[in-house]
C-alpha positions in Angstrom: 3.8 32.8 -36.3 6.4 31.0 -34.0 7.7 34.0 -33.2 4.4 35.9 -32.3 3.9 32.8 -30.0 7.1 32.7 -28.4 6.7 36.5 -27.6 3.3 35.8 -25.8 5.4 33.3 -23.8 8.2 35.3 -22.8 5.9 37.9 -21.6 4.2 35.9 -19.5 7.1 34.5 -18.2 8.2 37.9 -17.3 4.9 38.6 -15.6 4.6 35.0 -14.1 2.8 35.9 -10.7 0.0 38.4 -12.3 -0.6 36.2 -15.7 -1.3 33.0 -13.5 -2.9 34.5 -10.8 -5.3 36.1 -13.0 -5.4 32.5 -15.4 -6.5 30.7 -12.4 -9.0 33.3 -11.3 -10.7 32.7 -14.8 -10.9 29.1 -15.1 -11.9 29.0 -11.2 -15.0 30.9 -12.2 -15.3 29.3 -15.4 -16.1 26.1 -13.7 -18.9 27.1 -11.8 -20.5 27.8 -15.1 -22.3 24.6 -15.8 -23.6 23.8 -12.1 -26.6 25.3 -9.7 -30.0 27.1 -10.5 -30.7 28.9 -13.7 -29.8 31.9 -11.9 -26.5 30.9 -10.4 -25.4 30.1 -13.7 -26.4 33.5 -15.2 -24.4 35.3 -11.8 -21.4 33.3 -12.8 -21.8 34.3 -16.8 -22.0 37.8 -15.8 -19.1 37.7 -13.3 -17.0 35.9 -15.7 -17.4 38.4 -18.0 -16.3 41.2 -16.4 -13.3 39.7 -15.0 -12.8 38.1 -18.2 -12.5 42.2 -19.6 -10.1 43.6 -17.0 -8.1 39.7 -17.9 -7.5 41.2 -21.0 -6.9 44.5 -19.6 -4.0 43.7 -17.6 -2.3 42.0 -20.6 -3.0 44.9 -22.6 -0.6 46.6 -19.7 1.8 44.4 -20.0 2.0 44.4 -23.9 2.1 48.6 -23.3 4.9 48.1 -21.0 2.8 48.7 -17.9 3.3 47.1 -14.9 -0.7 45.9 -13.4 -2.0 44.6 -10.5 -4.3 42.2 -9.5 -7.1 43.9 -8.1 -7.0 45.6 -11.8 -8.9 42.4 -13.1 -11.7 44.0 -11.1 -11.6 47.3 -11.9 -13.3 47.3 -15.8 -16.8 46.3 -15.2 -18.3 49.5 -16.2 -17.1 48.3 -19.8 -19.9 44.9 -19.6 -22.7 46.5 -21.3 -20.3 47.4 -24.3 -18.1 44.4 -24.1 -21.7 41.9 -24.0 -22.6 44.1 -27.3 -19.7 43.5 -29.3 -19.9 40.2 -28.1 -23.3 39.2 -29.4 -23.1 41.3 -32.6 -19.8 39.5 -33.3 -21.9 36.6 -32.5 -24.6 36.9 -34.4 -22.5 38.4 -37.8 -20.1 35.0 -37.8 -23.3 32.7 -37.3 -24.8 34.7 -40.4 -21.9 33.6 -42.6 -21.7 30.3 -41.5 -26.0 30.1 -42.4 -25.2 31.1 -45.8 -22.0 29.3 -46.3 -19.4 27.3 -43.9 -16.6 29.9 -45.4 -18.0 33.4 -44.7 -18.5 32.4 -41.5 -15.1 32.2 -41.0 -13.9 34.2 -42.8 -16.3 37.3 -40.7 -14.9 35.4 -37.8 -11.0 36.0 -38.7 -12.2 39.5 -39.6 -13.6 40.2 -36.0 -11.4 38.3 -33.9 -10.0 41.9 -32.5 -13.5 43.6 -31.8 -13.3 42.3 -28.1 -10.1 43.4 -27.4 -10.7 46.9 -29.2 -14.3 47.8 -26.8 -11.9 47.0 -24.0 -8.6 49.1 -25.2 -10.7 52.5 -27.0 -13.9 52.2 -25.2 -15.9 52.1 -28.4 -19.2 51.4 -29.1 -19.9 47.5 -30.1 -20.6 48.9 -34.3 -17.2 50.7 -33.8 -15.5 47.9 -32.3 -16.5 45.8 -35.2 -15.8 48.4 -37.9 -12.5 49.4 -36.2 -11.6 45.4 -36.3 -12.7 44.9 -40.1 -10.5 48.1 -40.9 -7.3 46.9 -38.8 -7.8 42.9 -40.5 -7.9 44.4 -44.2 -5.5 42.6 -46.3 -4.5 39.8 -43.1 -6.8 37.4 -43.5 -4.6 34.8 -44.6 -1.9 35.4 -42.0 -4.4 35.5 -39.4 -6.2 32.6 -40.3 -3.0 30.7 -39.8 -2.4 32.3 -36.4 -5.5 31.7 -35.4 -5.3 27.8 -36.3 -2.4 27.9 -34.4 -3.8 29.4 -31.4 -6.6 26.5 -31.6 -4.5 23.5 -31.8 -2.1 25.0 -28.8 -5.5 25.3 -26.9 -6.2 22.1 -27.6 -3.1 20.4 -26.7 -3.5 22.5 -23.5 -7.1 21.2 -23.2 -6.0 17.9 -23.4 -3.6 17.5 -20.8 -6.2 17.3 -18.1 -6.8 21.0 -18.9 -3.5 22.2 -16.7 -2.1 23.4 -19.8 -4.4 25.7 -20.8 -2.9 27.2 -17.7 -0.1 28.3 -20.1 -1.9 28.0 -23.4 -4.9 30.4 -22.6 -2.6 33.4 -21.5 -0.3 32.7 -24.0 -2.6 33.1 -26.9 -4.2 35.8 -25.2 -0.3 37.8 -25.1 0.6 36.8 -28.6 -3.3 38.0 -30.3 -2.7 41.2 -28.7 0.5 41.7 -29.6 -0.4 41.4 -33.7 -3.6 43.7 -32.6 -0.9 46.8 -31.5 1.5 45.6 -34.5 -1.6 46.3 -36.6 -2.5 49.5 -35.2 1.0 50.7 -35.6 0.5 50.0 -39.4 -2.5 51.4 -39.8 -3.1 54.1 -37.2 -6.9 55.2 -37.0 -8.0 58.6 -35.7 -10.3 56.8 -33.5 -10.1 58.2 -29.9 -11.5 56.4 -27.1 -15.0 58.7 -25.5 -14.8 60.6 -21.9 -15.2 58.0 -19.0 -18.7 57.7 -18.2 
């Protein structure tokens, strides 16, 4: 997956000013996570998840050949309800596996790893988002495994150097995973539609 990885790089190079604007914006918020009241803490989850969807909405732009802007990051939050479903269904389907055995566990997580990005892209339902993920994995688990050890260890180097490299790591990761998701849809295209805005 070098490739896939130096793709996700080169795009964000291409969109410097919007990729690190918006990478800032996320860990800014992200580190207000763990201080304050009970409450604060919950006002900050709930933020950072709906900026964290219209994060990956702008990249899904860029990947499209779009060009976004900034205020788009804000612009997504009537997808939270949807996007916290997936979320905790994903959650609590990986944490199954890895009850009955380490394995399943990650292997269900492998099989889900697009479910978030696909709520955000089609607007599904959290149970379509899942099955839509499962369908588009079938027969990659191996090669996504791999990328998705990759992705973990760049992270972590990026972690590690007094966190300013997730600065590059984070969006990077982010451009490279959705760039196998629309490489997968174009294999297998589903007749899926997205529903009428609410």
């Amino acid at each position: 997956f070098p490739v896939t990885i130096m793709f996700g790089w080169h795009k964000c190079k291409e969109n410097l000013e919007i990729v690190m604007f918006a990478t800032l914006l996320i860990m800014a918020i992200s580190s207000f996570g763990d201080v304050g009241t009970p409450l604060f803490r919950v006002i900050v989850t709930i933020f950072s998840l709906i900026i964290g969807i219209g994060y990956t909405k702008i990249f899904l732009r860029i990947i499209d050949g779009e060009k976004p802007k900034f205020t788009d990051i804000f612009h997504e939050y009537h997808l939270f309800w949807r996007y916290l479903g997936t979320a905790i269904l994903s959650i609590l389907i990986i944490l199954g596996g890895l009850i009955l055995l380490v394995l399943p566990g990650i292997y269900l997580a492998v099989r889900l790893m697009f479910s978030a990005i696909i709520v955000i892209d089609k607007k599904l339902s959290p149970m379509e988002s899942i099955k839509e993920s499962m369908r588009l994995t079938k027969g990659s688990f191996w090669k996504l495994l791999s990328f998705w050890l990759v992705v973990v260890i760049i992270n972590i180097a990026g972690a590690i150097l007094l966190g300013v490299g997730l600065l590059v790591s984070v969006p990077v990761s982010l451009m490279a995973s959705i760039h196998i998701y629309r490489k997968l849809q174009a294999l297998k295209p589903s007749s899926l539609t997205q529903p009428a805005e609410l």
